[in-house]
KOLTORGU-27650 format. One record per residue (C-alpha): residue in one letter; x, y, z. Coordinates in nm, 2 decimals. Layout:
  kolti      px      py      pz
      A       X       Y       Z
...
end
This chain:
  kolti      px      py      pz
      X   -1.69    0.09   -0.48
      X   -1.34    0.14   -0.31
      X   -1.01   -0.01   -0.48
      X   -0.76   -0.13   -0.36
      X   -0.37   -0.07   -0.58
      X   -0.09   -0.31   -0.51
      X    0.20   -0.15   -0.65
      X    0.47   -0.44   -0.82
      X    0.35   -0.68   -0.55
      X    0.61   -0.99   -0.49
      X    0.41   -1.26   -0.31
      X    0.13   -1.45   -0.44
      X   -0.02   -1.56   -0.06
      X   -0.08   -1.19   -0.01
      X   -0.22   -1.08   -0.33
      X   -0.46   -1.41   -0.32
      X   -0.56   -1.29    0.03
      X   -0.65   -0.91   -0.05
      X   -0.85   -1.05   -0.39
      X   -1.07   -1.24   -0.10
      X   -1.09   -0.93    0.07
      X   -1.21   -0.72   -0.24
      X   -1.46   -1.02   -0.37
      X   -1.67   -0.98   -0.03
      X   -1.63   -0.63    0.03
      X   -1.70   -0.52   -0.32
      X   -1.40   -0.36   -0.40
      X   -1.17   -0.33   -0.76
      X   -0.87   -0.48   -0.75
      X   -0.55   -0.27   -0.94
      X   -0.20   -0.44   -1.01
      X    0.06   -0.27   -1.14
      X    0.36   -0.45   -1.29
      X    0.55   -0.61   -1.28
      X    0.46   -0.86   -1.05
      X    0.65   -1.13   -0.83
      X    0.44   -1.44   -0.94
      X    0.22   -1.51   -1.22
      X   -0.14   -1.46   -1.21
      X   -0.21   -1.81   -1.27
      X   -0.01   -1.95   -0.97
      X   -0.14   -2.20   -0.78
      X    0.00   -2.02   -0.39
      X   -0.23   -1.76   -0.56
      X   -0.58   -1.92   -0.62
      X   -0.49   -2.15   -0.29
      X   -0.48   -1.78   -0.10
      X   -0.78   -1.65   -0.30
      X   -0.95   -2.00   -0.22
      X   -1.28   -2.00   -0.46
      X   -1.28   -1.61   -0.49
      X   -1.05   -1.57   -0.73
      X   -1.27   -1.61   -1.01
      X   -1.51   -1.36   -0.91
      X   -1.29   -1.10   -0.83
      X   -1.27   -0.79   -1.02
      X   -0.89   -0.72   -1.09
      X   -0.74   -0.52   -1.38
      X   -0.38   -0.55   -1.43
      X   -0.16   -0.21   -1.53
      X    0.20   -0.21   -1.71
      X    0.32    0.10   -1.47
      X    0.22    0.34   -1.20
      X    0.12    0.60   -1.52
      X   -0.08    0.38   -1.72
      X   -0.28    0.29   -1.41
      X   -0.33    0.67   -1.35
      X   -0.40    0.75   -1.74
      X   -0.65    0.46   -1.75
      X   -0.84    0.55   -1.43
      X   -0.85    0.90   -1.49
      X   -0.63    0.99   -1.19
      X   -0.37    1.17   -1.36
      X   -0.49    1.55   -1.27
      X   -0.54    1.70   -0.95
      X   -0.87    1.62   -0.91
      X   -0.81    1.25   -0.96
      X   -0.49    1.25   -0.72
      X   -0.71    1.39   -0.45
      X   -0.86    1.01   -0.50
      X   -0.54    0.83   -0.37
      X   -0.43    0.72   -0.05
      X   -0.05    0.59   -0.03
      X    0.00    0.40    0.27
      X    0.33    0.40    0.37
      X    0.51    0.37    0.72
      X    0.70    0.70    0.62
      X    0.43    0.97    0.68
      X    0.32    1.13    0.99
      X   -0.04    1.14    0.95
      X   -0.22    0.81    1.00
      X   -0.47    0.66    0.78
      X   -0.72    0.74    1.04
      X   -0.69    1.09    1.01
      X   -0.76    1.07    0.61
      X   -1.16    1.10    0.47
      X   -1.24    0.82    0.24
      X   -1.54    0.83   -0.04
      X   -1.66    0.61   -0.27
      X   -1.43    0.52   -0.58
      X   -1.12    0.61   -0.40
      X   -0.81    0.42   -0.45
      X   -0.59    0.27   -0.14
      X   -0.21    0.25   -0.25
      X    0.01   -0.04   -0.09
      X    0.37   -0.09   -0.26
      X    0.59   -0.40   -0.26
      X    0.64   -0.62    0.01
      X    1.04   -0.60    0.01
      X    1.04   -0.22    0.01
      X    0.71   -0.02   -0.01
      X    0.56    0.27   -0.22
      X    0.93    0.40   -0.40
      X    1.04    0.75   -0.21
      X    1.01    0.94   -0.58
      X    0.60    0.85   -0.55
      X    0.57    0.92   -0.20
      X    0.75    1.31   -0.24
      X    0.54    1.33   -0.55
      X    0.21    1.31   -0.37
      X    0.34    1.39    0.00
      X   -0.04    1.53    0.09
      X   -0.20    1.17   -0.02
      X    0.07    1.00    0.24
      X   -0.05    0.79    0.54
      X    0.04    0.53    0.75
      X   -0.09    0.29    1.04
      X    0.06    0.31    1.38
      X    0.28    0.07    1.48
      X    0.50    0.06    1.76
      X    0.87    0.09    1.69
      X    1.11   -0.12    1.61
      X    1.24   -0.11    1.99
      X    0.94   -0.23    2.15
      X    0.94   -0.55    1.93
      X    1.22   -0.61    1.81
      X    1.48   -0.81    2.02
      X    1.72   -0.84    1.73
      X    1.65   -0.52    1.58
      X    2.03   -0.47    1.45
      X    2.06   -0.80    1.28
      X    1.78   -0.70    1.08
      X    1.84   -0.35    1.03
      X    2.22   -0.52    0.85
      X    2.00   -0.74    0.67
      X    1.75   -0.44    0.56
      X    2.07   -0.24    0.46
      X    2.20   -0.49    0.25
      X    1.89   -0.56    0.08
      X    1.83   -0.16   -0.01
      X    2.16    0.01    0.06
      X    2.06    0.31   -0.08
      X    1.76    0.35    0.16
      X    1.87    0.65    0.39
      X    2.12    0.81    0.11
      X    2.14    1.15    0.15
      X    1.95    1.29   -0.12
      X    1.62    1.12   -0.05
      X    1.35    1.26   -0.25
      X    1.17    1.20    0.09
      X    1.46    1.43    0.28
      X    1.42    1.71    0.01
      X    1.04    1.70    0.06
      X    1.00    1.69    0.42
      X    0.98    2.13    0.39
      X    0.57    1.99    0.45
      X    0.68    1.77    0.76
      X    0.44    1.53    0.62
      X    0.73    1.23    0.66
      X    0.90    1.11    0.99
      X    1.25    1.08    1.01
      X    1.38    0.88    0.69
      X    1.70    0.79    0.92
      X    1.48    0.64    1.17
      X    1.45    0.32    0.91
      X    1.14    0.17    1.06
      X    1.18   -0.25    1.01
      X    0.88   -0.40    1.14
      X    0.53   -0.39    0.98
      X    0.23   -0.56    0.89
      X    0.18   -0.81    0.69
      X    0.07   -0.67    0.33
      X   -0.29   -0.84    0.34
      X   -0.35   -0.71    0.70
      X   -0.27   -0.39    0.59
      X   -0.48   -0.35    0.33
      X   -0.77   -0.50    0.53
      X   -0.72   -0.29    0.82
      X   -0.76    0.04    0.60
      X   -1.02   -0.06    0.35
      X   -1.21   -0.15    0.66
      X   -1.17    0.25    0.80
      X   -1.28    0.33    0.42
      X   -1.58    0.10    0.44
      X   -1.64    0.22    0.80
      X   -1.66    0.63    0.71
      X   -1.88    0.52    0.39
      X   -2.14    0.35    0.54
      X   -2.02   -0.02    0.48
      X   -2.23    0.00    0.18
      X   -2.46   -0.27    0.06
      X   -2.38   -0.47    0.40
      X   -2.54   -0.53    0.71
      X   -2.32   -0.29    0.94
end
């Protein structure tokens, strides 16, 4: 079984959409709080349509409990995680995925937090995108908008900045704006993990 960890997710389409995903591809469901919605919103069963009910989800009050109760919190267990951010250089393809590990996707608004990612800076991958330039025609009105949002997003002493001695991240001051959608996301890498395990149980 692979699981997928959604990190203080903030909207309820998404969450209900990647709980479809897990019920027919067989994978666990992690949330860790706290979360945008409540788990008994209706955006988030309409999402989920009739799945919802047999997914297998487990809720966690914070990124440690979550590691405590799945027995991730030693090296051997963090060798387990993937953290999918669009701050590393290495993409999600290059990674090698085995059964019972756990695919990492943060919040919507801003992602995996920096002090996580220069935590774990070997379990960092991301999924190639092109950059903001190629599609973005009003790249600097959003950029404001981003900045405004997180203003504290390129400060100067990013954990990400003091950990980049690895050159595992890109260029922090390179804010990258545009990205998938949280559910495609997580679909497009569980997918690669299903791929390099032999889609198990399924007719691949």
């Amino acid at each position: 079984m692979l699981n997928i960890v959604l990190f203080e997710p903030e909207i309820p389409a998404n969450t209900g959409n990647i709980g479809r995903t897990c019920v027919v591809t067989g994978a666990h469901l992690h949330l860790i709080e706290p979360l945008g919605f409540s788990l008994d919103s209706k955006m988030l069963h309409r999402a989920g349509l009739g799945y919802w009910d047999n997914l297998n989800v487990t809720v966690y009050a914070s990124w440690q409990d979550f590691l405590d109760r799945c027995g991730l919190a030693d090296d051997a267990g963090l060798k387990r995680l993937h953290l999918l951010t669009k701050k590393a250089q290495r993409t999600y393809v290059q990674a090698t995925y085995r059964d019972g590990d756990y695919l990492v996707f943060g919040k919507e608004s801003s992602g995996i937090p920096e002090e996580l990612l220069a935590r774990y800076p070997q379990r960092c991958e991301r999924i190639p995108m092109l950059p903001d330039e190629a599609t973005l025609a009003n790249r600097d009105s959003w950029q404001a908008h981003e900045q405004a949002l997180h203003p504290d997003a390129e400060r100067a002493d990013s954990p990400l900045l003091r950990q980049d001695i690895c050159g595992n991240f890109i260029d922090t001051n390179d804010y990258r704006i545009s990205a998938l959608n949280l559910s495609n996301a997580a679909a497009v890498v569980l997918f690669e993990a299903l791929r390099q395990t032999g889609f198990p149980g399924m007719d691949a």
